[in-house]
BADRENGU-165448 format. One line per field, with one value per atom (N, C-alpha, C): z negated, x, y negated; residue number from 1; residue in one letter. Coordinates in steps of 0.02 Angstrom, whole numbers, m for minus. Layout:
zz <- Z_...
xx <- X_...
yy <- Y_...
resi <- NUM_...
resn <- A_...
//
This chain:
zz <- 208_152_173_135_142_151_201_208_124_112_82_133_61_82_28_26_m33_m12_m52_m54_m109_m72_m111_m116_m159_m154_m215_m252_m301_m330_m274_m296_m320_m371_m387_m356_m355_m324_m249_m217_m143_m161_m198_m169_m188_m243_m261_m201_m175_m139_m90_m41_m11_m5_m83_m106_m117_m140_m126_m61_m14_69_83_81_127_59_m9_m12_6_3_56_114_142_215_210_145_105_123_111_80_16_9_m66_m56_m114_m122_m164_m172_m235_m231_m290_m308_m337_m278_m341_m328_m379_m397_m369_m347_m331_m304_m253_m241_m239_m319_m345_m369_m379_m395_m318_m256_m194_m172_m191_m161_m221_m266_m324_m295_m297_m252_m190_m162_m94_m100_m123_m143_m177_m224_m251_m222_m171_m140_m74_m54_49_71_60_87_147_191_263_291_265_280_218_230_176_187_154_181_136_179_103_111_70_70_85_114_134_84_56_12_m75_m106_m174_m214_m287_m324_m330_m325_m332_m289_m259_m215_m143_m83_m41_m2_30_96_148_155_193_171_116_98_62_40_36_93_151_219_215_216_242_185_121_66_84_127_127_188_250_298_278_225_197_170_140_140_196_225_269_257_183_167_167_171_180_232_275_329_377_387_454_438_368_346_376_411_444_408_401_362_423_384_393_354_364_368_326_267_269_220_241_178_199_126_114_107_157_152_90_54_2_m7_29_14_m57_m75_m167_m152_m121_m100_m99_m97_m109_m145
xx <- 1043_996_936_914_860_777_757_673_647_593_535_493_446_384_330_306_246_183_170_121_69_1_m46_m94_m115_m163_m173_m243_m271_m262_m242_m229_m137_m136_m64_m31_m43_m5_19_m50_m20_29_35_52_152_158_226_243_201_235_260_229_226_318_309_347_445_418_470_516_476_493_523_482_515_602_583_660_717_710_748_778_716_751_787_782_815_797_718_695_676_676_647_561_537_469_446_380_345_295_242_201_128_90_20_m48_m90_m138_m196_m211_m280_m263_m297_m301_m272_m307_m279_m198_m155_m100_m42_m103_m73_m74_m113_m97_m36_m51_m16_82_101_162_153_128_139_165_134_149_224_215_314_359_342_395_406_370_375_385_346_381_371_405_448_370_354_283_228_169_123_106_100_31_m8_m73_m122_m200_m213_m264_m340_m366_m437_m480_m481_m538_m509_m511_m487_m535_m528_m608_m557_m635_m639_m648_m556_m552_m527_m547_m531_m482_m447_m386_m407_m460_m468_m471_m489_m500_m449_m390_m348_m323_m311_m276_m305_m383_m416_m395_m352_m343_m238_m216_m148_m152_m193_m214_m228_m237_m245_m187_m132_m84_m13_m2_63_115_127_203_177_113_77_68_60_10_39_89_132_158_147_161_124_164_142_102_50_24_m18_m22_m16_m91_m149_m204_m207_m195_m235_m277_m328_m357_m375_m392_m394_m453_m496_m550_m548_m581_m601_m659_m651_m751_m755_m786_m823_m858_m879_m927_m904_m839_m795_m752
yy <- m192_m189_m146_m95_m78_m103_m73_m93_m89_m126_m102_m98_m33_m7_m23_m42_m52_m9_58_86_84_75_50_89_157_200_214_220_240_323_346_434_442_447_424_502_561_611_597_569_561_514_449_390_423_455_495_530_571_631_581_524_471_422_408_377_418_472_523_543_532_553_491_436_370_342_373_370_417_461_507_486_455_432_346_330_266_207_215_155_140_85_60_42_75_82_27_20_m28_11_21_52_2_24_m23_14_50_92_69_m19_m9_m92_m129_m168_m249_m223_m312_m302_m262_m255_m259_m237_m247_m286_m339_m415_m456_m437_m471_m453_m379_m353_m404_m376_m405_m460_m501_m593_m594_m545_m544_m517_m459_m426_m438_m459_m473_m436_m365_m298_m292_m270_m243_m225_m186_m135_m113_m129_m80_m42_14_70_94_55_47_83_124_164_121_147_122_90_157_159_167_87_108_61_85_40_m35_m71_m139_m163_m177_m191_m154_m149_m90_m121_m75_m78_m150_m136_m190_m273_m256_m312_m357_m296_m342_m383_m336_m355_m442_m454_m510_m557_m539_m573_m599_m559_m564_m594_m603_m642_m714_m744_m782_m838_m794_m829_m823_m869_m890_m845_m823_m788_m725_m697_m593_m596_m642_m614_m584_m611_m558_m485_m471_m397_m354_m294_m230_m194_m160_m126_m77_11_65_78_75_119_167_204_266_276_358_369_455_473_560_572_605_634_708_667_753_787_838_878_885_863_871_922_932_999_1060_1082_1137_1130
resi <- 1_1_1_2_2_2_3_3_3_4_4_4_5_5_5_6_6_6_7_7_7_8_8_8_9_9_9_10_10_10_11_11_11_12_12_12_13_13_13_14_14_14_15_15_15_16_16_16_17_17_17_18_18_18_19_19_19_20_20_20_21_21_21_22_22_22_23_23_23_24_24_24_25_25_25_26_26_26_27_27_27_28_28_28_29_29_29_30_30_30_31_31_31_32_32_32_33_33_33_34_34_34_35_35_35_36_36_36_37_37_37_38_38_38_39_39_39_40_40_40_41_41_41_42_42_42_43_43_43_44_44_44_45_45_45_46_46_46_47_47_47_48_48_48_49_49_49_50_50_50_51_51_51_52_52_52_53_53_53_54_54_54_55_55_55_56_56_56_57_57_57_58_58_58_59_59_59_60_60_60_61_61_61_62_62_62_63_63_63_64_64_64_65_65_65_66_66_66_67_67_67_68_68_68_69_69_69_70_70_70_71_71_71_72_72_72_73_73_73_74_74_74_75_75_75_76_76_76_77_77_77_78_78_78_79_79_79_80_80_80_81_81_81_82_82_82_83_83_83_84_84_84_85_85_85_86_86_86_87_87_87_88_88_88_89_89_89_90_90_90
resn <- X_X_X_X_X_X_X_X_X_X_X_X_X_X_X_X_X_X_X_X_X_X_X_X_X_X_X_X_X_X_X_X_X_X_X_X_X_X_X_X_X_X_X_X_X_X_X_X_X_X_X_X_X_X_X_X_X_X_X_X_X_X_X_X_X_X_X_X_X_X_X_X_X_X_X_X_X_X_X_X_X_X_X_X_X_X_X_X_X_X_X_X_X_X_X_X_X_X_X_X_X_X_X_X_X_X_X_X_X_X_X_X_X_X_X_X_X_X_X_X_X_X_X_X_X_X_X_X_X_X_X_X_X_X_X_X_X_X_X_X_X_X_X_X_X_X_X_X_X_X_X_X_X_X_X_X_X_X_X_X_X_X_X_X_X_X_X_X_X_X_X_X_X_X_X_X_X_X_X_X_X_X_X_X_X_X_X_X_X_X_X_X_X_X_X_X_X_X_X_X_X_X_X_X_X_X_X_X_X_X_X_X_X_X_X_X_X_X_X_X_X_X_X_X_X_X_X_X_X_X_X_X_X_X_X_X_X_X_X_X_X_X_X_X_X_X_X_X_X_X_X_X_X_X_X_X_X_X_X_X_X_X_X_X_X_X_X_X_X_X
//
């Protein structure tokens, strides 16, 4: 059976291009735009691994982590760090 991956990033292009690659290499993905939809997945899917963006509104990367730390059935989920620096300035 295939891994899941549950990726959790507010920039929906990265989170596709993202999502595109790790099925290729044949995993199954879940998709959630901002925070509260990544704890909500998480809790339904028990995914293999997250990789969840830092910085998203509301609620941020981290804070879900300290929210899935919380319950017994998230907390041992692997989760993967990231986020996209963008100069607004250029």
């Amino acid at each position: 059976m295939p891994k899941t991956i549950l990726i959790a990033d507010d920039f929906v292009d990265y989170a596709k291009l993202l999502e595109g690659r790790l099925k290729v290499e044949g995993y199954l993905t879940v998709y959630a735009q901002d925070g509260e939809a990544a704890i909500a997945k998480a809790k339904d899917t028990k995914p293999d691994l997250m990789i969840l963006d830092i910085m998203m509104p509301n609620i941020s990367g981290t804070e879900v982590r300290v929210e899935l730390m919380k319950d017994p059935t998230t907390k041992d989920i692997p989760i993967i760090f990231i986020t996209i620096g963008i100069d607004v300035e250029n």
